[in-house]
C-alpha positions as CSV (number, residue, x, y, z in Angstrom):
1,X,10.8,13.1,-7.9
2,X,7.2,12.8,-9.1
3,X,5.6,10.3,-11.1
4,X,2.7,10.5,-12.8
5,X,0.0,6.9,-13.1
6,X,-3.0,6.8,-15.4
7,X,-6.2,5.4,-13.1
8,X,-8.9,3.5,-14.3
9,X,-12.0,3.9,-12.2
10,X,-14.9,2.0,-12.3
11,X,-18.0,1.8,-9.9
12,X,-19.0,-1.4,-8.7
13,X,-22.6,-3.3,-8.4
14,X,-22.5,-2.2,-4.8
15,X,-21.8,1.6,-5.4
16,X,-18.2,1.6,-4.9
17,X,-15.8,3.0,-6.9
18,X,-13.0,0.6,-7.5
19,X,-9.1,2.1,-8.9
20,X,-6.5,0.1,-10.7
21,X,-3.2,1.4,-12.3
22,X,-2.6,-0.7,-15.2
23,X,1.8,-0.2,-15.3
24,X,1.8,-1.4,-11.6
25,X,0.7,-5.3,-11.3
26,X,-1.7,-5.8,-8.4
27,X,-2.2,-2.1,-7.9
28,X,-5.9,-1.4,-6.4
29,X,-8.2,0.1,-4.2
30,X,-11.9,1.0,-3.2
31,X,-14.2,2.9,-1.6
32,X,-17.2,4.8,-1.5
33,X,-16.5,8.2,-2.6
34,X,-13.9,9.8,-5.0
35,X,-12.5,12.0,-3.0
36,X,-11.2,8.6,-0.8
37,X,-10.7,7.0,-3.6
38,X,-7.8,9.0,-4.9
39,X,-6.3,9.5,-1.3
40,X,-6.0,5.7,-1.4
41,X,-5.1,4.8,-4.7
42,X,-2.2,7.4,-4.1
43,X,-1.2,5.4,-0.4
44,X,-1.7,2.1,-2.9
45,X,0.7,3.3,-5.8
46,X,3.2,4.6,-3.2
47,X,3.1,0.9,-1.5
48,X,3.4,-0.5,-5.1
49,X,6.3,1.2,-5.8
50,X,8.0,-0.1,-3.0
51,X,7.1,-3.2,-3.6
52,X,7.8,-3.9,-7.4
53,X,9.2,-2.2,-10.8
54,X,6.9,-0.2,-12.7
55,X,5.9,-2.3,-16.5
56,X,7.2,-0.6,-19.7
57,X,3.3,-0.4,-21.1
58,X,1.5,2.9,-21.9
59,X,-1.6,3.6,-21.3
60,X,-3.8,4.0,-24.2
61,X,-7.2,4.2,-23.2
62,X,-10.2,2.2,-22.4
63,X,-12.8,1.1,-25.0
64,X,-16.2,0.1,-24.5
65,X,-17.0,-3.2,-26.7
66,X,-20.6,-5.0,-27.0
67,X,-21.3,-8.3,-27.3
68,X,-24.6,-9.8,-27.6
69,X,-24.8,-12.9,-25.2
């Protein structure tokens, strides 16, 4: 069976990109390019899955809020 995930990716201070998957608690990864990135993130959602039920939350998107400070 195959199961799709939304991905956010972000890129760190230190240049690396950093994955989460927001319906699987805990579920993250780094690394320095994308192309690792998604072959980890894939490993880190299979070891997820094993490890936990999926939330019932969908994905919507990600906005971009400023604050001044």
């Amino acid at each position: 069976m195959v199961r799709e995930f939304s991905v956010v990716i972000e890129k760190d201070e230190d240049g690396y990109f950093v994955a989460s998957v927001p319906s699987l608690r805990g579920c993250h990864t780094q690394a320095k390019s994308l192309y690792f990135l998604m072959k980890r993130v894939r490993e880190a959602i299979e070891l997820c899955l094993n490890a936990e039920e999926t939330t019932s939350n969908e994905f919507i998107g990600v906005q971009r809020v400023a604050v001044n400070v």
